[in-house]
C-alpha positions in Angstrom: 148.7 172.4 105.6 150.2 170.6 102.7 147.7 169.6 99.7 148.5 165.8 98.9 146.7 166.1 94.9 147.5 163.0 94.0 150.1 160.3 92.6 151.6 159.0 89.3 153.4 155.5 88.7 156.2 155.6 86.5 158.3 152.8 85.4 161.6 152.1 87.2 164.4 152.9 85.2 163.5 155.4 83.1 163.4 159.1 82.7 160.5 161.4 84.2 159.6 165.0 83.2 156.8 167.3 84.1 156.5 170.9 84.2 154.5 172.2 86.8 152.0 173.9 84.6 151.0 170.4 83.6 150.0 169.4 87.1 146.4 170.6 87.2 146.0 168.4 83.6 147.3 165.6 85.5 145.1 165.7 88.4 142.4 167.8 87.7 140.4 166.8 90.1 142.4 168.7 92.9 140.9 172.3 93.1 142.9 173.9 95.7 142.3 178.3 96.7 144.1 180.7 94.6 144.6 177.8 91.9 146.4 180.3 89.5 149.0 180.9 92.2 150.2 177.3 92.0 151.7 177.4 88.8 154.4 180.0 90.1 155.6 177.1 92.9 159.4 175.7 92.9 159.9 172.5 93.6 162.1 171.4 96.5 164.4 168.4 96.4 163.9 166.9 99.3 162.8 163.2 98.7 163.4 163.5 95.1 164.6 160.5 92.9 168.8 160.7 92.6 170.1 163.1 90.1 166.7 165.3 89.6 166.9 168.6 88.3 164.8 171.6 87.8 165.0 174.3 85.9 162.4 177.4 84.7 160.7 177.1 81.5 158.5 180.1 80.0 157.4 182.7 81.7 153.6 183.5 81.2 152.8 187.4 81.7 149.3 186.1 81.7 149.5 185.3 85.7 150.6 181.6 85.8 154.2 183.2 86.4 157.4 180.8 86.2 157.1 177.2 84.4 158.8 174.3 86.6 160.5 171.8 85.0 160.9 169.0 86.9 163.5 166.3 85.3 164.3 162.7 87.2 166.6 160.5 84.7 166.6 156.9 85.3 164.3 156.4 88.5 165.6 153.9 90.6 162.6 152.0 91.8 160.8 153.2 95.1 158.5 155.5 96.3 159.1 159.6 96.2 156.9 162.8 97.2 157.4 165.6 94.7 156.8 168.8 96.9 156.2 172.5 95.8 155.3 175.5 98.0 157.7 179.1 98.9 160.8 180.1 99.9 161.5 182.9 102.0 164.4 185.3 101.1 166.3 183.2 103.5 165.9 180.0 101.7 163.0 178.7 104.1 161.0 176.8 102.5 157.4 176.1 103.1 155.7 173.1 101.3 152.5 173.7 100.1 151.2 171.0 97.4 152.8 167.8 96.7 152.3 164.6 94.4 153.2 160.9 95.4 155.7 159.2 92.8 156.3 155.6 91.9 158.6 154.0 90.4 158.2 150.4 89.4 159.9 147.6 87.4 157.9 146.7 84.3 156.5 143.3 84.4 157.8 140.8 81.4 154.6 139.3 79.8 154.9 135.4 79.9 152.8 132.4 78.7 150.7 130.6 81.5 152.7 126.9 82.3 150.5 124.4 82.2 150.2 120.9 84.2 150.8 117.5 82.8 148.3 114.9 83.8 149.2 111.5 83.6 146.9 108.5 84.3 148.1 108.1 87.9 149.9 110.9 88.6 150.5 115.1 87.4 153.5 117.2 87.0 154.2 120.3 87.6 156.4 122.0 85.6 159.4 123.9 87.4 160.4 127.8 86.5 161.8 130.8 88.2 159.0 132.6 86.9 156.3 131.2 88.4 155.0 128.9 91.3 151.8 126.6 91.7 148.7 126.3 93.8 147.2 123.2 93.6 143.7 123.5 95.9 144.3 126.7 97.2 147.3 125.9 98.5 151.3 126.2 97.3 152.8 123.6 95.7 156.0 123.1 95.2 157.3 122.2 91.3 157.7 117.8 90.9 155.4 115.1 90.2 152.8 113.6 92.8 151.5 110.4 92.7 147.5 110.3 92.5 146.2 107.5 94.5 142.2 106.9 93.4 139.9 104.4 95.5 136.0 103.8 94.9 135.5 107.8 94.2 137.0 110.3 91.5 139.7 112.7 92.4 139.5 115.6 91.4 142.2 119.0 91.9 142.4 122.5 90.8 145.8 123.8 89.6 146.5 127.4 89.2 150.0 128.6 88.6 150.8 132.1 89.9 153.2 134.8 88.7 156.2 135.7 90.1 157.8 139.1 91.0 158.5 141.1 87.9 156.2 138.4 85.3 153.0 138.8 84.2 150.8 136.2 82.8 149.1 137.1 79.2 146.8 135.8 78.2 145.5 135.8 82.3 146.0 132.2 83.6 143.1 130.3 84.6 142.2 127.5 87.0 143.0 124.2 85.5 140.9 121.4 86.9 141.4 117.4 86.6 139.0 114.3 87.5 140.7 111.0 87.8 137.9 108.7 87.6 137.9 105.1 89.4 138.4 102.4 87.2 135.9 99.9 86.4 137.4 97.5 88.4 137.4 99.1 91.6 138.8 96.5 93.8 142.1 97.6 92.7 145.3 96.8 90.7 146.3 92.7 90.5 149.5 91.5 90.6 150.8 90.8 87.2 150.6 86.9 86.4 154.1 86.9 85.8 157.2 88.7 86.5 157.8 91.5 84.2 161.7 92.2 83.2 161.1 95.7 84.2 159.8 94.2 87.9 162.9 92.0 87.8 165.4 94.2 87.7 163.7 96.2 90.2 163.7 93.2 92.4 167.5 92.6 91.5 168.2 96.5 92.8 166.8 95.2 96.0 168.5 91.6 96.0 165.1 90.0 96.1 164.8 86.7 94.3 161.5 84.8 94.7 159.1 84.8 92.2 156.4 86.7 93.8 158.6 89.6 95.1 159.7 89.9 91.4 155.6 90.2 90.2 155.1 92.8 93.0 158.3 94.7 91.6 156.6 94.5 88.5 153.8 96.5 89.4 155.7 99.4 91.0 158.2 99.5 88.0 155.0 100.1 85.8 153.7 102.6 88.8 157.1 104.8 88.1 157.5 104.2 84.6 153.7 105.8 84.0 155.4 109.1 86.6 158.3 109.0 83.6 156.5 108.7 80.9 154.0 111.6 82.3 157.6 114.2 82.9 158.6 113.4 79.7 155.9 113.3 77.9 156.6 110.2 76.5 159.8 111.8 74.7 162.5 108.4 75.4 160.1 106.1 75.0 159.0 103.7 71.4 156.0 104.6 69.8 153.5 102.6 72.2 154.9 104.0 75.1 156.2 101.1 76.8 159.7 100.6 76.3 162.2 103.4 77.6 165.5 104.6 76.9 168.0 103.0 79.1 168.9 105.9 81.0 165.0 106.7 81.8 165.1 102.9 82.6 167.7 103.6 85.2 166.2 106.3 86.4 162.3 103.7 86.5 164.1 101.0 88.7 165.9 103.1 91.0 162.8 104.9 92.0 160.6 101.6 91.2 162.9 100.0 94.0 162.0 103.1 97.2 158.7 102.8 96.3 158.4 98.5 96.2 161.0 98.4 99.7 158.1 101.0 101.5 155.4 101.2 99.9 153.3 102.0 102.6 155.1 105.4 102.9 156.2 105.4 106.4 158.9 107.1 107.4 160.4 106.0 110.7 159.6 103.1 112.9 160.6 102.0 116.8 160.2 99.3 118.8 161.4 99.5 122.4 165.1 101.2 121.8 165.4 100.4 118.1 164.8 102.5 115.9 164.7 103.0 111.6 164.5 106.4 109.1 163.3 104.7 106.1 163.2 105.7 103.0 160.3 106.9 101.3 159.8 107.7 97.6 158.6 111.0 97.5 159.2 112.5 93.6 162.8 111.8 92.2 166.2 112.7 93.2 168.3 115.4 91.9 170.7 112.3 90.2 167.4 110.9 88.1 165.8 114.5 87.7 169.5 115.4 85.5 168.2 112.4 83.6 164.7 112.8 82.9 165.5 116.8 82.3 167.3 115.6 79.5 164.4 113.8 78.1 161.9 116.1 79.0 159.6 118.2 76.7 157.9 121.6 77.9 155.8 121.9 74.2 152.3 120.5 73.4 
């Protein structure tokens, strides 16, 4: 019966030595019969890493007999079983001990991302090197629009490694309360028609007066989802006026979210029928833009 004495992680490419007197240091807590008799094993190379060698070391005339050393250069990452035990003057071989072996890839230590809360709305920042759970649950990388009523809001955000990263220092749970505001019977109409709500109007070849103060509101919605990407990098110093391109970018996502506000996405009456569109984050056209303008430091 072969003795399994235990296991060893390496990292995946690089090069692995051990000589089998330095087996019962490694895992001394195996204590097999005969235990001087082990030292005098050869290894066999079945399920060895590529390109492993072994060759004798000293000899000890004290009774450990024959030192094995066992040489795998450049492990390519997996799992191996290093086996020792007896051949027969035939070249039968007979496993007796053996030690699991694995190989792999080094983890590159990273910073922790973190969100950016806006005022009505949080970003999550997108990278190969890590995702997002936001409750519990994945999350993909964009901004979402928070929507609060009479009670506070409140959501957990924890970003999560990805293969081959590790987070230092560890990240943690990052919680955020959007609290009502005092006047909880909701956002008025502006008085008047913004320029900002105009040209959002314009996009959508609306011309009364009231359209345009309702425009107004959703172009200061988007503009506070820009302004919360960026930052506020492409805007003046109060935060109110932005760069024409982020402008662009405001009224053509102002104008999806004033044409459907009420998010739905397909409607039918008798045979008719209507996909609408529905402003869910920002196309790949305004994300070039606002990637442009975007800053990822404090």
């Amino acid at each position: 019966m072969v003795s399994h004495i235990g296991d060893l992680t390496i990292t995946a490419g690089e090069s692995f030595t051990i000589s089998s007197w330095d087996i019962w240091t490694t895992f001394p807590e195996y204590a097999g019969p005969e235990v001087g008799k082990w030292y005098d094993f050869p290894y066999n190379y079945a399920g060895f890493p590529p390109g492993s060698t072994s060759e004798n070391g000293e000899n000890d005339p004290g009774g450990k007999g024959w030192e094995r050393i066992l040489t795998c250069p450049d492990v390519p990452e997996g799992d191996y079983t290093i086996t020792m035990g007896e051949y027969n003057r035939y070249g039968e071989f007979t496993p007796m001990i053996e030690f699991g072996l694995a190989a792999t890839v080094a983890e590159e230590k990273i910073e922790p991302p973190a969100p950016v809360f806006g005022d009505i709305a949080y970003t999550l920042p997108e990278d190969e090197r890590w995702t997002w759970l936001v409750n519990d649950e994945p999350a993909a990388a964009g901004t979402y629009p928070v929507t609060v009523g009479e009670d506070p809001v409140t959501i957990t955000v924890q970003p999560v490694a990805a293969d081959g990263y590790v987070f230092d220092p560890p990240a943690e749970p990052i919680s955020h309360t959007w609290e009502p505001d005092d006047d909880s019977g909701g956002w008025d109409w502006p008085d008047e028609p913004t320029t900002g709500g105009k040209l959002v109007a314009r996009w959508l070849k609306w011309d009364s007066e009231q359209q345009q103060r309702e425009c107004s509101l959703y172009y200061e919605v988007v503009r506070s989802f820009v302004w919360g990407y960026t930052r506020g990098h492409g805007f003046d110093e109060d935060g109110l006026v932005p760069a024409k391109p982020l402008e662009r970018v405001i009224v053509a996502a102002g104008a999806r979210l004033a044409y459907n506000p009420e998010y739905v996405t397909r409607w039918q009456v008798s045979q008719e029928s209507e996909t609408m569109s529905v402003f869910q984050g920002f196309n790949l056209a305004e994300q070039a833009i606002l990637k442009r303008y975007r800053r990822t430091w404090a």
